[in-house]
C-alpha positions as CSV (number, residue, x, y, z in Angstrom):
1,X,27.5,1.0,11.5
2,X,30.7,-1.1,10.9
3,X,31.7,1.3,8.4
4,X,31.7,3.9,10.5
5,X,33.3,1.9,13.3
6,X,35.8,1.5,10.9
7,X,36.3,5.3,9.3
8,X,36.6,6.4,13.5
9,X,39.3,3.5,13.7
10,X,41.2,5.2,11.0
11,X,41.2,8.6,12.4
12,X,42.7,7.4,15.5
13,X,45.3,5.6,13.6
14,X,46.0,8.6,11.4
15,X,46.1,10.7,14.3
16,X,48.8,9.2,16.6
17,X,49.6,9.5,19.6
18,X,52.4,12.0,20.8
19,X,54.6,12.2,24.1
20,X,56.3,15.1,25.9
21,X,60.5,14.3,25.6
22,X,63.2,15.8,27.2
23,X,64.7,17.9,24.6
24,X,68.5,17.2,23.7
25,X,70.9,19.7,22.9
26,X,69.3,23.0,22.2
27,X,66.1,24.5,22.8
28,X,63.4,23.0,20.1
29,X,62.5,25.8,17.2
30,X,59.9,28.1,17.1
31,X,56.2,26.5,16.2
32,X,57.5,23.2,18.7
33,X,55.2,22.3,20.5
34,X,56.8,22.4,24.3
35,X,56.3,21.8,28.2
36,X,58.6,23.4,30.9
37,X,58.6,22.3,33.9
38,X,58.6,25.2,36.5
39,X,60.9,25.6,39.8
40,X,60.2,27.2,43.1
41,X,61.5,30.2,42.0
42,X,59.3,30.4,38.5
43,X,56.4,29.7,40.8
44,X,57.1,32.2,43.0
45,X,57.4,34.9,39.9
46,X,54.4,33.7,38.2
47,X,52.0,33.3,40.6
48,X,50.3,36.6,40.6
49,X,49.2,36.0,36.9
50,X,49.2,31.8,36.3
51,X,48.6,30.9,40.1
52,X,50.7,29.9,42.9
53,X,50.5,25.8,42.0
54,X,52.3,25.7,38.8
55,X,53.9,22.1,38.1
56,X,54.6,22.3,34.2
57,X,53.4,24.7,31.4
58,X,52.3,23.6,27.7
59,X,51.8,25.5,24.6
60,X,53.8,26.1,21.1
61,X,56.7,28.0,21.2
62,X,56.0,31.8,19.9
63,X,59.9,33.2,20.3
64,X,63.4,32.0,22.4
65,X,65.3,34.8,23.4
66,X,68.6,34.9,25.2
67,X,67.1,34.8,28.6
68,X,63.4,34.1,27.8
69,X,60.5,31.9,26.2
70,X,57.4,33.3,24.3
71,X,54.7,30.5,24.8
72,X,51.5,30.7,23.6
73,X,50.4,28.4,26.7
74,X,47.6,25.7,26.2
75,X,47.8,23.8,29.7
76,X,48.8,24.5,33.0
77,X,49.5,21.5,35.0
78,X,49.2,22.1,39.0
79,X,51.1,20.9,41.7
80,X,48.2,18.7,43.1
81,X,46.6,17.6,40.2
82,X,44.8,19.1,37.9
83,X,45.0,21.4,34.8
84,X,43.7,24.6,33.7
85,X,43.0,24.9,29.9
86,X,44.2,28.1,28.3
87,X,43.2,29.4,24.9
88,X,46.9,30.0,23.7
89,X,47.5,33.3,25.7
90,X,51.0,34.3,25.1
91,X,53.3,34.2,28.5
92,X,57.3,35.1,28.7
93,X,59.1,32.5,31.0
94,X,62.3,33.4,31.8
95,X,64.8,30.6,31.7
96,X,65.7,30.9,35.2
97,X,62.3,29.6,35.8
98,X,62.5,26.4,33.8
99,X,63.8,23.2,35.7
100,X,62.7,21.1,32.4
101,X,62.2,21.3,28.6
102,X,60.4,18.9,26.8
103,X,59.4,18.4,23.1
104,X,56.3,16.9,21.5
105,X,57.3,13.7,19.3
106,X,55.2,11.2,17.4
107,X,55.3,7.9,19.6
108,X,55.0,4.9,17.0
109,X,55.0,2.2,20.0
110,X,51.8,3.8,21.6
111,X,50.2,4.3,18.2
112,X,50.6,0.7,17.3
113,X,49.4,0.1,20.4
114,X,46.1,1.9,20.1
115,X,45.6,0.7,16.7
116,X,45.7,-3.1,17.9
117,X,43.4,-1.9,20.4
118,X,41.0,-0.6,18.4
119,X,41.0,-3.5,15.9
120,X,40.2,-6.0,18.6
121,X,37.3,-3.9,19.6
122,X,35.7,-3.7,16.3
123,X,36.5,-7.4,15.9
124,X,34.8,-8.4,19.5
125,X,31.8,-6.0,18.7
126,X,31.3,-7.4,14.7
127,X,31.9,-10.8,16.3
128,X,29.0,-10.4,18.5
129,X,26.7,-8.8,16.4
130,X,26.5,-5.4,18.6
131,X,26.6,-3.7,15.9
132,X,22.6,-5.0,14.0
133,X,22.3,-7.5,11.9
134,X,20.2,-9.5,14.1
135,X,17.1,-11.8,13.4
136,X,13.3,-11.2,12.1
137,X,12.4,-14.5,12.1
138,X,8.9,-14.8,13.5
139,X,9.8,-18.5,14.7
140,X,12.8,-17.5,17.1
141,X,10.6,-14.8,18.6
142,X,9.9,-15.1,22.4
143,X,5.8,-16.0,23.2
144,X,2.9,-14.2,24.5
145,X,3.8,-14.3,28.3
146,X,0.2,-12.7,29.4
147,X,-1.3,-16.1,29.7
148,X,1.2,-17.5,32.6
149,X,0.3,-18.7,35.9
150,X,2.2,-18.9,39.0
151,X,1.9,-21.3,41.2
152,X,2.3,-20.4,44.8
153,X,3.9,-23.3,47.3
């Protein structure tokens, strides 16, 4: 069980953990992974086919025309809260729309982070023994209870 603790521990480590920045200087390249944030205006144009309540679009940049995105989208966020999951569907943005760009970057501080996390965790639960490894021993067992009285005051 520990070793297995350990092996998920490792994943998570290896794994990372990644933040949306705001990009600097020109639009990311193509196969980024990117969120925009959408205006009035972007909501306005695509609410017939996203819905009226866009707040911010993620997916992986497909193309970046002159005037336009191609982003094969993976989340919608919504102005209330919320998300809808997409399966990649390709959707042109223009950039008129956009109020924000933002880039997917590795984020070493919230790796480290998680990884101290999860150490302590496997530490408090080997620590504890939650994880087996307890006792057989006929001796420390509790006793047959089905011969106790009660006495009533």
């Amino acid at each position: 069980m520990l070793r297995r603790s350990c092996r998920t521990l490792a994943a998570i480590l290896l794994a990372g953990c990644y933040t949306f920045e705001p990009v600097k200087g020109p639009t990311p390249e193509v196969g980024t992974e990117i969120a925009f944030d959408i205006n009035d205006a972007g909501r306005v144009a695509l609410g017939g086919s996203m819905g009226p309540e866009i707040a911010q679009i993620e997916g992986r940049l497909v193309e970046k025309g002159s005037a336009d995105y191609l982003v094969a989208v993976t989340t919608v966020h919504l102005l209330r809260g919320g998300e809808q999951v997409w399966s990649k569907e390709p959707v042109r943005i223009k950039s008129e729309f956009v109020s924000s760009v933002y880039e997917k970057k590795f984020s070493a501080v919230k790796s480290v982070a998680l990884g101290a996390v999860g150490v302590g965790v496997v530490a408090a639960l080997a620590g504890r023994s939650l994880l087996g490894g307890g006792t057989t021993d006929p001796a420390k067992q509790p006793g047959d209870t089905g011969h106790t009285t009660r006495r009533r005051p």
